[in-house]
C-alpha positions in Angstrom: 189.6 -53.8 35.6 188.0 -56.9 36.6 184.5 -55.9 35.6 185.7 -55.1 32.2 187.7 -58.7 31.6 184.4 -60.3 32.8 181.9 -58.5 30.2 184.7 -59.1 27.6 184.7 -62.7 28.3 180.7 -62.8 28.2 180.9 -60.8 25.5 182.9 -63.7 23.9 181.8 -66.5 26.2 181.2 -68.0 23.1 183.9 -69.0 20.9 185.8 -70.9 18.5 189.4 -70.9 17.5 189.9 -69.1 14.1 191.8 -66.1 12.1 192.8 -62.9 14.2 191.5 -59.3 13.0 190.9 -56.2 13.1 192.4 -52.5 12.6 192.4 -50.4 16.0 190.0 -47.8 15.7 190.9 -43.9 14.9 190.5 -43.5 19.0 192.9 -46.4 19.8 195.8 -44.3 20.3 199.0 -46.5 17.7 200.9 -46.7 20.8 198.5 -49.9 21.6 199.9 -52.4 20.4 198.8 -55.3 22.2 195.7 -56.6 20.7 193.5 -58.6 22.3 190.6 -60.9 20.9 187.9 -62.9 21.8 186.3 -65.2 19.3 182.7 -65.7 19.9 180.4 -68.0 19.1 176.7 -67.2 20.2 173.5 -70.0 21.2 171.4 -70.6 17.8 168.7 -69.2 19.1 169.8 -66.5 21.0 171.9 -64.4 18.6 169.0 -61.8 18.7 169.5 -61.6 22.5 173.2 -61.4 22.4 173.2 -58.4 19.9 171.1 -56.9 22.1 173.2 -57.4 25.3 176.1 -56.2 23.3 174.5 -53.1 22.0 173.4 -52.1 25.5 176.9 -52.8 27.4 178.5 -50.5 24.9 175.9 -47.9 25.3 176.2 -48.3 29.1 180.4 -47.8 28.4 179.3 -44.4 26.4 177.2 -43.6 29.4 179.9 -44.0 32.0 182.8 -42.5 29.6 184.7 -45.4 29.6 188.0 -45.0 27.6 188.3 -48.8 26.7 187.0 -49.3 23.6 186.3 -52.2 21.6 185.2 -53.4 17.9 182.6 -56.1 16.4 183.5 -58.4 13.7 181.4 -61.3 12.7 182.8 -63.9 10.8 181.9 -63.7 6.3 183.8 -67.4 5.6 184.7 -70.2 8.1 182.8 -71.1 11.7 179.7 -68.5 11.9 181.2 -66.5 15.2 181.7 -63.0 15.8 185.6 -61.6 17.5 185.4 -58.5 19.7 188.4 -56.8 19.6 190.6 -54.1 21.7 194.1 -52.8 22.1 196.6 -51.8 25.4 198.7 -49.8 25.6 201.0 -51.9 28.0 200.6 -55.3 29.7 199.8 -53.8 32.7 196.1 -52.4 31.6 195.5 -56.3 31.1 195.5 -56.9 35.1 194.0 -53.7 36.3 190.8 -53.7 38.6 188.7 -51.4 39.6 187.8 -49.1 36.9 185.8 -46.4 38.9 184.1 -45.2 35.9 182.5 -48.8 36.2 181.0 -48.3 39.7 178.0 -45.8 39.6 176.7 -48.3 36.6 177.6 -51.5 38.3 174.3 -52.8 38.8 173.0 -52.0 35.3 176.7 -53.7 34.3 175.6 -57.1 36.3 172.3 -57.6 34.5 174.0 -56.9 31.1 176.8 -59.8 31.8 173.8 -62.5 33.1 172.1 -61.9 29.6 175.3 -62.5 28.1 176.4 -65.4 30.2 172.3 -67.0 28.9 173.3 -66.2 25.1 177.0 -67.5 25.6 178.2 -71.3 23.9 182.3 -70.6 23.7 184.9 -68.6 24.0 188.8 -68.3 22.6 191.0 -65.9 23.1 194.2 -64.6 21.3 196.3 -61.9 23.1 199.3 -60.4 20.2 201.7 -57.8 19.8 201.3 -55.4 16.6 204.5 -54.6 14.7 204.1 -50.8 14.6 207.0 -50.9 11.4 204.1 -52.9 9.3 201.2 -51.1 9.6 199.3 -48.8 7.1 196.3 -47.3 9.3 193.4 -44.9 7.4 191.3 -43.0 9.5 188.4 -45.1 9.4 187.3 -48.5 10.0 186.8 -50.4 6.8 184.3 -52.0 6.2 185.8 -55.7 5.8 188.8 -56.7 6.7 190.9 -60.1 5.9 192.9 -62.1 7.9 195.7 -64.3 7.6 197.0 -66.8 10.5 200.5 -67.2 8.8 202.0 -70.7 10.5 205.9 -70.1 10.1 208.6 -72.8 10.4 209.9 -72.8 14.0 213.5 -70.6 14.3 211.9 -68.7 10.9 209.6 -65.8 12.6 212.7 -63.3 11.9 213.0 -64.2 8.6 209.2 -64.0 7.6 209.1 -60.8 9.6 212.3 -59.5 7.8 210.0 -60.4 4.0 206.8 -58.5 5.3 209.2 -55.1 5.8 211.1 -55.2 2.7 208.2 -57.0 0.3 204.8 -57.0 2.2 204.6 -53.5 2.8 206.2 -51.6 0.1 203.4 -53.8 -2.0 200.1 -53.0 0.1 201.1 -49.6 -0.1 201.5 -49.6 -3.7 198.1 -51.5 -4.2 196.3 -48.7 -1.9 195.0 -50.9 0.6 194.0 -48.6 3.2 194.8 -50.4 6.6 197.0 -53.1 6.6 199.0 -54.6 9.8 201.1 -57.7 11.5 201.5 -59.3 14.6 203.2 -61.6 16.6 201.6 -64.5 18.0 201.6 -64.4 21.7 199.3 -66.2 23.7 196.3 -68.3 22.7 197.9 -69.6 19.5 201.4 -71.4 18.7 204.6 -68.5 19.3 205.3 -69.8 15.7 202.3 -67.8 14.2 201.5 -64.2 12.3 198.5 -63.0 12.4 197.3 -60.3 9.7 194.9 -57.9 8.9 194.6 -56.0 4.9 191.2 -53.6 4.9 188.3 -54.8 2.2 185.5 -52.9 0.2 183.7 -55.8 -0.2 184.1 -59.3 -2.1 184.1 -57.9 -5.0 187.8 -56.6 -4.3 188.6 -60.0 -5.3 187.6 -59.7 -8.6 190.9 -58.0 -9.3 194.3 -58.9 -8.0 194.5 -57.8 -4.5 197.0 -56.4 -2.2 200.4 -57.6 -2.3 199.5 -59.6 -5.6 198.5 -56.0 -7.3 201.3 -53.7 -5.7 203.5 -56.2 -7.7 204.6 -57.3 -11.2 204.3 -61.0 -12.1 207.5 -61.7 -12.1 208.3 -60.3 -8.9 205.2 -61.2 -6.9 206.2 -65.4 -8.0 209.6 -64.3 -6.5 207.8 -63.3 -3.6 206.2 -66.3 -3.2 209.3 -68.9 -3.7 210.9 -66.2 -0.7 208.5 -67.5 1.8 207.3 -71.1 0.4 210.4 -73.1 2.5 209.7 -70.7 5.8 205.6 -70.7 6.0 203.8 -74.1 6.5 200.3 -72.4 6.2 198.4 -69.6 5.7 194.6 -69.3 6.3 192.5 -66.6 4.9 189.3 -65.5 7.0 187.0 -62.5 5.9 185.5 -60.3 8.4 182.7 -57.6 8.3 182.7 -54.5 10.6 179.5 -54.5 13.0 179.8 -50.8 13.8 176.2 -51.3 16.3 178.0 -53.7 17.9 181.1 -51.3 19.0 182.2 -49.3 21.3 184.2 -46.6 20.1 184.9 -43.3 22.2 185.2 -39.8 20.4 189.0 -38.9 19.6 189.8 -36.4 22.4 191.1 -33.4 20.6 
């Protein structure tokens, strides 16, 4: 749907390159797993204005019964941006036009993407492809989520991948961390790079071994590390809060 890649993009149209996120939400049916981000970075002075816009395209979405969803996410450490964030079910729904839902709305729709195009400085976007075999998914949103963008020595991906299943996951699950998920690097980024998401309280989770750390003992958390030092070049941490006013997230149908 054209009109829909357009408001995402002014949704975004301000962005800087940084960590991929975010958990699908309970409406976000698991078989969408092709996530797609926009990494926005907002005028100083107009962030007020560009919260607003957002708010009132997403109640304009609830008004027109949209199915598309999409979460907010703005940034706790690194570049001060927010990412919005939503999930297809093939690649296919990323070319469609013409929503019809869209139409009756279209000129309330036009107004909404000039205020955003006015609050807009920059915009990135990431396109990935969850691994549905390493993903732990609650319910609900959490309220913070971190993120890792895991570079991985080229001709490696496999291997990482092959650690996250036998080591990653068993771990996360054993620590209790709620959602927890992996994906592959497909456009927007190097095809050598993981992206991750593990679900947070709050910082104070860190006060306590975390995650993969917790789920294992000493010993074998240090093995788990010498496993993937010679086949990951970097890993950068990002923390993210949930802006549930700034989302868009349709009913479950039953």
């Amino acid at each position: 749907m054209r009109e829909m890649r357009l408001i995402r993009c002014c949704l975004a149209a301000t962005a800087l390159a940084m960590t991929i996120l975010s958990v699908p939400s309970p409406a976000q049916e698991q078989q969408r797993n092709i996530r797609s981000v926009l990494f926005v970075k907002v005028k100083a002075d107009r962030v007020g204005d560009w919260k607003a816009a957002v708010k009132d395209y997403a109640a304009l979405m609830k008004k027109a019964g949209v199915e598309q969803g999409f979460t907010a996410w703005s940034a706790q450490s690194g570049p001060d941006e927010y990412a919005i964030v939503w999930y297809s079910a093939n690649w296919k729904e990323l070319d469609q036009s013409g929503d019809p839902k869209i139409k009756p709305v279209a000129a309330d729709l036009a107004r909404i993407i000039a205020r955003l195009q006015g609050a807009s400085a920059s915009l990135e976007t990431w396109v990935d492809e969850i691994q549905p075999d390493l993903v732990v998914r609650s319910k609900e949103l959490p309220k913070m989520v971190r993120t890792g963008r895991i570079r991985v020595a080229y001709g490696k991906t496999d291997d990482v991948l092959a650690i996250f299943r036998s080591d990653t996951l068993p771990a996360m699950k054993k620590a209790g961390v709620s959602d927890f998920g992996v994906a592959i690097a497909r456009f927007g980024t190097p095809n050598n790079e993981i992206h991750t998401y593990s679900s947070f309280n709050g910082w104070a989770d860190l006060d306590a071994p975390y995650g993969v750390q917790k789920g294992m003992s000493a010993e074998a958390y240090k093995a788990y590390q010498a496993k993937l030092r010679p086949i990951v070049e970097s890993i950068e941490w990002t923390m993210w809060r949930f802006e549930p006013e700034l989302s868009y997230v349709p009913e479950t149908k039953p």
